[in-house]
Backbone as numpy.savetxt, mean C-alpha at the origin, in Angstrom:
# Nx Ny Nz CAx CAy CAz Cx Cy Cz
-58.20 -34.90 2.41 -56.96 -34.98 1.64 -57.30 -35.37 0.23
-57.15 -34.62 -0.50 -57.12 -34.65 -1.60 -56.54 -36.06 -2.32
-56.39 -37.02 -3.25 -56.48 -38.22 -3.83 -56.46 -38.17 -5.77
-55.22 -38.28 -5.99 -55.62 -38.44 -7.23 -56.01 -39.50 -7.76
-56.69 -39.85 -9.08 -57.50 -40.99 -9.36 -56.66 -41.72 -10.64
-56.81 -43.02 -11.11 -55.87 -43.45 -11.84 -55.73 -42.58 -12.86
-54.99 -42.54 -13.86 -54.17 -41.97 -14.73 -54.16 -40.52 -14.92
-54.68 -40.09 -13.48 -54.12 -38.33 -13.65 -53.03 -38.07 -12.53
-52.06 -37.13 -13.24 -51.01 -37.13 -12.76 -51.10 -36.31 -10.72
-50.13 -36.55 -10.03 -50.05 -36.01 -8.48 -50.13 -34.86 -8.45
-50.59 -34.07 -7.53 -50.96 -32.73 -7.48 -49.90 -32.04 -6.99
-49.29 -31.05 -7.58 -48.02 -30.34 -7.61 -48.63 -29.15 -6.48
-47.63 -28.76 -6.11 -47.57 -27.30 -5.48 -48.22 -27.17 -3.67
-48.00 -28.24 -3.38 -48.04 -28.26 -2.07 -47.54 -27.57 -0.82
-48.17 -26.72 0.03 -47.54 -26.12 0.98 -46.12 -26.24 1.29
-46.31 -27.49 1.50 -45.09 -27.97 2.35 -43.59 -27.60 1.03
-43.79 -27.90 -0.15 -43.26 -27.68 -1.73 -42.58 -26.25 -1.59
-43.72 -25.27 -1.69 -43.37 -24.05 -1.56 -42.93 -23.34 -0.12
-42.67 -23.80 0.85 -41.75 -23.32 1.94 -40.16 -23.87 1.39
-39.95 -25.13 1.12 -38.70 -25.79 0.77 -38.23 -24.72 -0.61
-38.90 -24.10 -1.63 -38.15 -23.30 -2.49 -38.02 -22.08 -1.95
-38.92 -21.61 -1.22 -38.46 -20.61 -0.53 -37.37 -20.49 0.24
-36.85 -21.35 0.76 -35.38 -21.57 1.56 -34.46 -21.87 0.91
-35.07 -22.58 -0.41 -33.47 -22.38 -0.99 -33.33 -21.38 -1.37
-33.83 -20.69 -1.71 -33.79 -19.25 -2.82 -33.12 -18.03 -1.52
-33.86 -18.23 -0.55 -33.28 -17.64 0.69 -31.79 -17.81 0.98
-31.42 -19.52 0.94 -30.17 -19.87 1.06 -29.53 -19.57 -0.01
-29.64 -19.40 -1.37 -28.79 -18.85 -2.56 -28.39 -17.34 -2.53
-29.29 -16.55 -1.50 -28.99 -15.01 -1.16 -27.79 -14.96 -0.18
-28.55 -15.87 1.03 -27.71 -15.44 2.62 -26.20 -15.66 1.92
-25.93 -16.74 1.48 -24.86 -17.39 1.31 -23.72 -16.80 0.56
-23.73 -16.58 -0.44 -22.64 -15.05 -1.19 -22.17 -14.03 -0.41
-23.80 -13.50 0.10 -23.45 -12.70 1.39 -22.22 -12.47 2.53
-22.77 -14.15 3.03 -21.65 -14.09 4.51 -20.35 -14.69 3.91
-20.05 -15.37 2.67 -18.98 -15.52 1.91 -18.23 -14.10 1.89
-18.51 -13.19 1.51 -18.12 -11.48 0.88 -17.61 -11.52 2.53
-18.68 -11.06 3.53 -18.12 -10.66 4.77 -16.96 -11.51 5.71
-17.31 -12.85 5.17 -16.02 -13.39 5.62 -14.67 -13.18 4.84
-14.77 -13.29 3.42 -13.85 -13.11 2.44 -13.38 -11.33 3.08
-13.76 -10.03 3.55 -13.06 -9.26 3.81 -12.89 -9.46 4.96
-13.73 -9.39 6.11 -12.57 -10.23 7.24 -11.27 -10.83 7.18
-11.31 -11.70 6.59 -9.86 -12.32 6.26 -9.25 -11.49 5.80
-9.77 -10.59 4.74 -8.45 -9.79 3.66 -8.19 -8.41 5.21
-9.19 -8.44 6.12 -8.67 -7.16 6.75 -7.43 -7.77 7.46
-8.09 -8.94 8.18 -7.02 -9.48 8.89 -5.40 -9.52 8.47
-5.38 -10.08 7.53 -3.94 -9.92 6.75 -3.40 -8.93 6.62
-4.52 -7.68 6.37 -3.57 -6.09 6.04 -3.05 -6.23 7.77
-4.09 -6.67 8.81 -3.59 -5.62 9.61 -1.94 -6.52 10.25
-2.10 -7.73 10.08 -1.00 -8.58 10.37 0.80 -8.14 9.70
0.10 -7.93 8.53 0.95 -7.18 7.63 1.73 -6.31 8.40
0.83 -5.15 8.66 1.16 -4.06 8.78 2.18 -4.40 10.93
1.57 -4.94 11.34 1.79 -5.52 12.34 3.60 -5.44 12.49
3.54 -6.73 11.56 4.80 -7.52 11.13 6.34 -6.53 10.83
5.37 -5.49 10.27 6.59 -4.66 9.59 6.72 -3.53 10.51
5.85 -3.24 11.40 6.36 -2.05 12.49 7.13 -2.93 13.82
6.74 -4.16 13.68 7.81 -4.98 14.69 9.40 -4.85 14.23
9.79 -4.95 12.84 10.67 -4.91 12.45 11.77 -3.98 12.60
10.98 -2.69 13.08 11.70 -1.98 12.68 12.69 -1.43 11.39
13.52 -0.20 11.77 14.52 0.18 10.45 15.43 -1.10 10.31
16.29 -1.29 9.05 16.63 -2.22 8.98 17.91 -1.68 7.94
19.29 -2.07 8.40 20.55 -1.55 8.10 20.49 -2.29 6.75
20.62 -2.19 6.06 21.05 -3.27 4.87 20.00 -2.87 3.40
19.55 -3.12 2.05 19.82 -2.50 0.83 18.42 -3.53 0.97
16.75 -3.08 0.75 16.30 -3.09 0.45 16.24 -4.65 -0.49
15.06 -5.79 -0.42 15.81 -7.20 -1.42 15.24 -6.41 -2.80
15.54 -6.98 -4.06 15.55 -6.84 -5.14 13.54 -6.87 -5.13
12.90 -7.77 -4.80 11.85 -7.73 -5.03 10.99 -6.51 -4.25
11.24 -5.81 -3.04 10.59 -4.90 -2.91 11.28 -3.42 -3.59
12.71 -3.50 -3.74 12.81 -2.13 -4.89 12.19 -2.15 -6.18
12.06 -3.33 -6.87 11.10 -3.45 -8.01 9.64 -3.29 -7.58
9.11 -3.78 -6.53 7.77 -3.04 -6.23 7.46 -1.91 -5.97
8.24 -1.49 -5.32 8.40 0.24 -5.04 9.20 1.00 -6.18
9.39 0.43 -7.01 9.95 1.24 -8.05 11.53 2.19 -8.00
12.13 1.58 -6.66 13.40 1.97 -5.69 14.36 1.90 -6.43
15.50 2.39 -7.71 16.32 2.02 -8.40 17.62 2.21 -7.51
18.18 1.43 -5.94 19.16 2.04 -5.46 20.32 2.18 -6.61
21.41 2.70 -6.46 22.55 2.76 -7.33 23.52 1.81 -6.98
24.54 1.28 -7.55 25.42 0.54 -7.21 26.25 0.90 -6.16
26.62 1.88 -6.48 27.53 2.51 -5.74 26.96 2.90 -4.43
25.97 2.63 -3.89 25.42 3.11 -2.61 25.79 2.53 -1.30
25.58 3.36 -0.32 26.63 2.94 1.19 25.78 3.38 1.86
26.01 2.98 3.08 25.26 2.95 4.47 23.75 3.26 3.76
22.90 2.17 3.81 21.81 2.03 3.21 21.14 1.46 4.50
19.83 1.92 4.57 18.96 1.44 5.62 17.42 1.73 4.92
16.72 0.94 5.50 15.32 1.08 4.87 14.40 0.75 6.09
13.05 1.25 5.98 12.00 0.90 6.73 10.48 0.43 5.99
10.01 -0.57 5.96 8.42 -0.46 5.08 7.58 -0.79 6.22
6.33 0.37 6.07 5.55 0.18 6.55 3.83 -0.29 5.74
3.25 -1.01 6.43 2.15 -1.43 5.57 0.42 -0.85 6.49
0.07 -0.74 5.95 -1.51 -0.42 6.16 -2.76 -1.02 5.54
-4.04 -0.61 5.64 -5.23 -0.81 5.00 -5.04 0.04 3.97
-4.80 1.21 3.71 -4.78 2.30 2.42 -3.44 2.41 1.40
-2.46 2.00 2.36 -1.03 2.15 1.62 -0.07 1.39 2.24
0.90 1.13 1.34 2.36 0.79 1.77 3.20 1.97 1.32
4.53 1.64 2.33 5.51 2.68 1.60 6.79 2.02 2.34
7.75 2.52 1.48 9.69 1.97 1.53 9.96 3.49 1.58
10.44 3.39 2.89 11.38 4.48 3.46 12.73 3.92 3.04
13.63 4.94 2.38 14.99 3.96 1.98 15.65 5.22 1.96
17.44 5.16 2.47 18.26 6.06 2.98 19.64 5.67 2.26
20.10 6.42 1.64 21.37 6.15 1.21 22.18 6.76 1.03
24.14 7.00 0.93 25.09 7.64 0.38 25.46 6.99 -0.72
25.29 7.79 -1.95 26.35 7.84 -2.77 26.93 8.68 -3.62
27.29 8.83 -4.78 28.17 9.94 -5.73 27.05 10.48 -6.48
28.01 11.32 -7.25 27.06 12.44 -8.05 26.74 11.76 -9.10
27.62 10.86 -9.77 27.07 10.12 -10.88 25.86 8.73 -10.59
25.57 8.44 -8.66 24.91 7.43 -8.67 23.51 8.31 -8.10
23.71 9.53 -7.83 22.42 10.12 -7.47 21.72 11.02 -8.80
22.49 10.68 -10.27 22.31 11.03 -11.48 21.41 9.98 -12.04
22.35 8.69 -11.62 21.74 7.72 -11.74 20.40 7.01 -11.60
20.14 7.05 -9.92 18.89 7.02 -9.06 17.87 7.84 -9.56
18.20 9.07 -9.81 16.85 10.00 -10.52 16.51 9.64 -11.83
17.36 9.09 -12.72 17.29 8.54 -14.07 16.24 7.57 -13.71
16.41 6.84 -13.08 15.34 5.77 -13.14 14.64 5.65 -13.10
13.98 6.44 -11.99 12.84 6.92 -11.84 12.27 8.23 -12.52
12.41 8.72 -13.85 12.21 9.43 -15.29 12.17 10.70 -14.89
13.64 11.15 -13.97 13.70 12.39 -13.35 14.94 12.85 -13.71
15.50 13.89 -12.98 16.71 14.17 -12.83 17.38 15.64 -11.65
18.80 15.78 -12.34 19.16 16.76 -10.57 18.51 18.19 -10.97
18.12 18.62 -12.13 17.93 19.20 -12.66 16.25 19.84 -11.99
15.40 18.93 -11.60 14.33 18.65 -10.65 14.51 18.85 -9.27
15.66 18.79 -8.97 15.47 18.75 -7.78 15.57 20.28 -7.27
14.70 20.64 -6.16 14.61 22.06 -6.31 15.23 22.61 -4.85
16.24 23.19 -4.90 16.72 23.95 -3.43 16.18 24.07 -2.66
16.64 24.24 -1.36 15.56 24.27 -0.18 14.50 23.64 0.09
14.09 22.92 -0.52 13.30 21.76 -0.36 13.43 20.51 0.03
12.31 20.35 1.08 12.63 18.46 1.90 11.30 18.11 1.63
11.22 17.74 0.66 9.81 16.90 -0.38 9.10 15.97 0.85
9.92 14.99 1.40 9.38 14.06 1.90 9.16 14.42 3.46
8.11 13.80 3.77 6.86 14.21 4.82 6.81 12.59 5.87
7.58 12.59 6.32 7.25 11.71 7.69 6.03 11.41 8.38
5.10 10.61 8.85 3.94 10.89 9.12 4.32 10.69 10.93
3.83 11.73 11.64 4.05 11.75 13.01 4.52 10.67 13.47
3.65 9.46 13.60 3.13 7.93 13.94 4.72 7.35 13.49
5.24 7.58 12.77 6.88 7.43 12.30 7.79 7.72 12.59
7.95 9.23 13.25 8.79 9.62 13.29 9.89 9.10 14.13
9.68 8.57 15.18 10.35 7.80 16.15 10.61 6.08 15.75
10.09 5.92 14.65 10.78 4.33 14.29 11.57 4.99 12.52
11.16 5.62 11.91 12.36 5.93 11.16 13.34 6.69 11.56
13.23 7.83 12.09 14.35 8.45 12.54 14.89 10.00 11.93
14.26 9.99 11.01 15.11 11.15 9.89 14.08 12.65 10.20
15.12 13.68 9.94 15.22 14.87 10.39 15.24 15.85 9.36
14.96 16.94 8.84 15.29 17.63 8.07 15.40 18.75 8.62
16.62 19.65 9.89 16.61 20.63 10.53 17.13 21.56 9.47
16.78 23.02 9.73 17.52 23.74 9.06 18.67 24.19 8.98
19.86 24.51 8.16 21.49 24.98 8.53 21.86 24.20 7.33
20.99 23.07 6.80 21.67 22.00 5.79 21.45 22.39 4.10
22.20 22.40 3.47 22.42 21.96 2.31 20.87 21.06 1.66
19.21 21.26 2.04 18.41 20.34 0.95 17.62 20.56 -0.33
18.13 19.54 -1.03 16.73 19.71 -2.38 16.33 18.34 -2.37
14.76 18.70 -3.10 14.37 17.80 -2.85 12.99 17.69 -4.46
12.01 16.92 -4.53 11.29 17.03 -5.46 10.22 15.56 -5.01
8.70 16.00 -5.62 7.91 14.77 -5.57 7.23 14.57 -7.11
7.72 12.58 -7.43 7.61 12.51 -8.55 5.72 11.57 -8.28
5.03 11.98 -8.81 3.62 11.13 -8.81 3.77 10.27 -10.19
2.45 9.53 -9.78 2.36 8.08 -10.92 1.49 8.10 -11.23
0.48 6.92 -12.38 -0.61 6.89 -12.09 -0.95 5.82 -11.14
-2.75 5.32 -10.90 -2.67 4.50 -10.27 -1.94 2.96 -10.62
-1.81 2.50 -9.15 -0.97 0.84 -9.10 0.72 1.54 -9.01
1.35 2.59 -9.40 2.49 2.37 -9.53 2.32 3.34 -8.21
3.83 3.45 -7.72 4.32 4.21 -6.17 4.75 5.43 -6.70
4.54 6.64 -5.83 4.96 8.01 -6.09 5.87 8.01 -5.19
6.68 9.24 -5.44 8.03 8.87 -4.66 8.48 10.72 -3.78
8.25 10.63 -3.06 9.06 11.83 -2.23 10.42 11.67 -2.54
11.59 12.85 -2.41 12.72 12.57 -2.41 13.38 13.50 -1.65
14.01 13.96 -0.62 15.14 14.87 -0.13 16.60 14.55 -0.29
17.45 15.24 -1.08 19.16 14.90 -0.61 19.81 15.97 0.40
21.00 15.28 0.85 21.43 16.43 1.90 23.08 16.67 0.81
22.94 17.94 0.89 24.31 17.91 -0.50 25.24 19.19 -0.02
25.33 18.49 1.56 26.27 19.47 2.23 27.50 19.23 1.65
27.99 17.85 1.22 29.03 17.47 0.50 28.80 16.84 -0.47
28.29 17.71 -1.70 28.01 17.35 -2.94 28.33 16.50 -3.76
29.67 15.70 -3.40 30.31 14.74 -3.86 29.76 13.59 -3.32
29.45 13.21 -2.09 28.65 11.91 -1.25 27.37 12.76 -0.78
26.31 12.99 -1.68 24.88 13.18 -0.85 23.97 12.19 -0.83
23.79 12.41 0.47 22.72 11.65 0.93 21.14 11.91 0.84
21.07 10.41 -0.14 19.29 10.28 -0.60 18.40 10.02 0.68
17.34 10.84 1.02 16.03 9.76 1.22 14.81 9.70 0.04
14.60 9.35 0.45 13.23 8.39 -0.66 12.16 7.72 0.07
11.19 8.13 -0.26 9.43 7.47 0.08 9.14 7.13 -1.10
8.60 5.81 -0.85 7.64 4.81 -2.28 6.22 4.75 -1.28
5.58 5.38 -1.92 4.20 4.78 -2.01 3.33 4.38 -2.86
2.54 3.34 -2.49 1.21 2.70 -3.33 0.52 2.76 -2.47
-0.97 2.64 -3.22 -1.99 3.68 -2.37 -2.88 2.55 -3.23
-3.90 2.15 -2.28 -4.76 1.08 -2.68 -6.27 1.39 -2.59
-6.68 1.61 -3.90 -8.79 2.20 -3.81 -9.04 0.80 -3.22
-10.55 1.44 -2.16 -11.01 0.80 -1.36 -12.69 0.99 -1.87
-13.10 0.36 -1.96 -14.70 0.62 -2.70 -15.43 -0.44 -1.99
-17.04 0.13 -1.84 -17.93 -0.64 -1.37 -18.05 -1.23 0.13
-18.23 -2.38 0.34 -18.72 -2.66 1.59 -17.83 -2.91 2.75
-16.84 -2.49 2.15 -15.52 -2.88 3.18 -14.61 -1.45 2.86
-14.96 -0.58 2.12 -13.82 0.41 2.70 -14.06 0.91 3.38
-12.52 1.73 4.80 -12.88 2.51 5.68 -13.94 3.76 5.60
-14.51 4.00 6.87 -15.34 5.03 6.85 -15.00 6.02 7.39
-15.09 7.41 6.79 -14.21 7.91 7.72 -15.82 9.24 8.24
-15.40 10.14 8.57 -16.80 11.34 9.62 -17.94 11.39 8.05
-17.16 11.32 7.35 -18.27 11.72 6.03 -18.54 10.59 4.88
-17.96 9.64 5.35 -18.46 8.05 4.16 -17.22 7.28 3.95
-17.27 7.18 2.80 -16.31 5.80 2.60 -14.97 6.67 2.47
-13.82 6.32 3.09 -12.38 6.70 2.36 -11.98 6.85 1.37
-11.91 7.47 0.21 -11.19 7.15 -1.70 -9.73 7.92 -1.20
């Protein structure tokens, strides 16, 4: 064993020295690491709870609250009646299914808001697209014999694009539907995978 002698300093760099920096330096890697994988764990967990929460719910008779038509970008009209809505949530998207009657000046209205108009809306057309997995908890139909136009307004990203069909069998009270979606990029080590790589 080595011995240092008076006034020269202890001999640095000892085996035992360099295993202990090696573990920390090890532990400054692992550690971020399983932070990230726990940190999306949790964030998956929540989407899927989310999403959970809101197909328990079902459709729901009543006008959308003020804070999810401002998230969805939903301008109902005042004048609107028998209103029902459904939101469903996911890992890739949310969307506000929302159903309404009202007048010609509140479905003038409704398209105004959203930086459109009736003028857009194009005959024979039922814009909005049900996704199978739905069809039996929203409910809505677009058979043929009816009176539809319809139009799809896109955004950029962060804001919701919006499907729209009216039924304007009685042009004076037609009835809106409306899809809001937001659509959420998924990047890196946690987005879905789908037969050929990551989901965009």
């Amino acid at each position: 064993m080595a011995v240092s002698r008076p006034g020269e300093p202890a001999m640095t760099g000892a085996p035992g020295s360099a295993r202990v920096r090696r573990g920390v330096a090890a532990l400054l890697i692992v550690i971020p690491a399983v932070y990230l994988v726990i940190s999306g764990l949790q964030s998956h967990s929540a989407a899927t709870d989310k999403e959970l929460r809101a197909q328990m719910a079902g459709v729901v008779h009543a006008t959308p609250s003020a804070v999810q038509c401002g998230v969805y970008e939903v301008p109902i009209p005042r004048d609107a009646r028998d209103v029902e809505f459904y939101e469903a949530n996911s890992w890739q998207t949310d969307s506000l299914y929302v159903r309404f009657t009202t007048g010609r000046a509140g479905l003038a209205a409704f398209l105004a808001g959203l930086g459109s108009g009736t003028a857009r809306l194009h005959q024979g057309t039922t814009a909005v697209r049900v996704p199978a997995g739905l069809e039996g908890r929203v409910g809505w139909r677009f058979p043929s014999g009816h009176r539809w136009a319809g139009t799809t307004l896109t955004a950029p990203d962060s804001h919701p694009a919006h499907e729209i069909t009216v039924n304007l069998d009685d042009p004076r009270n037609p009835v809106v539907f409306v899809v809001a979606t937001i659509r959420f990029p998924h990047h890196g080590l946690f987005a879905p995978v789908g037969p050929t790589g990551p989901i965009r």
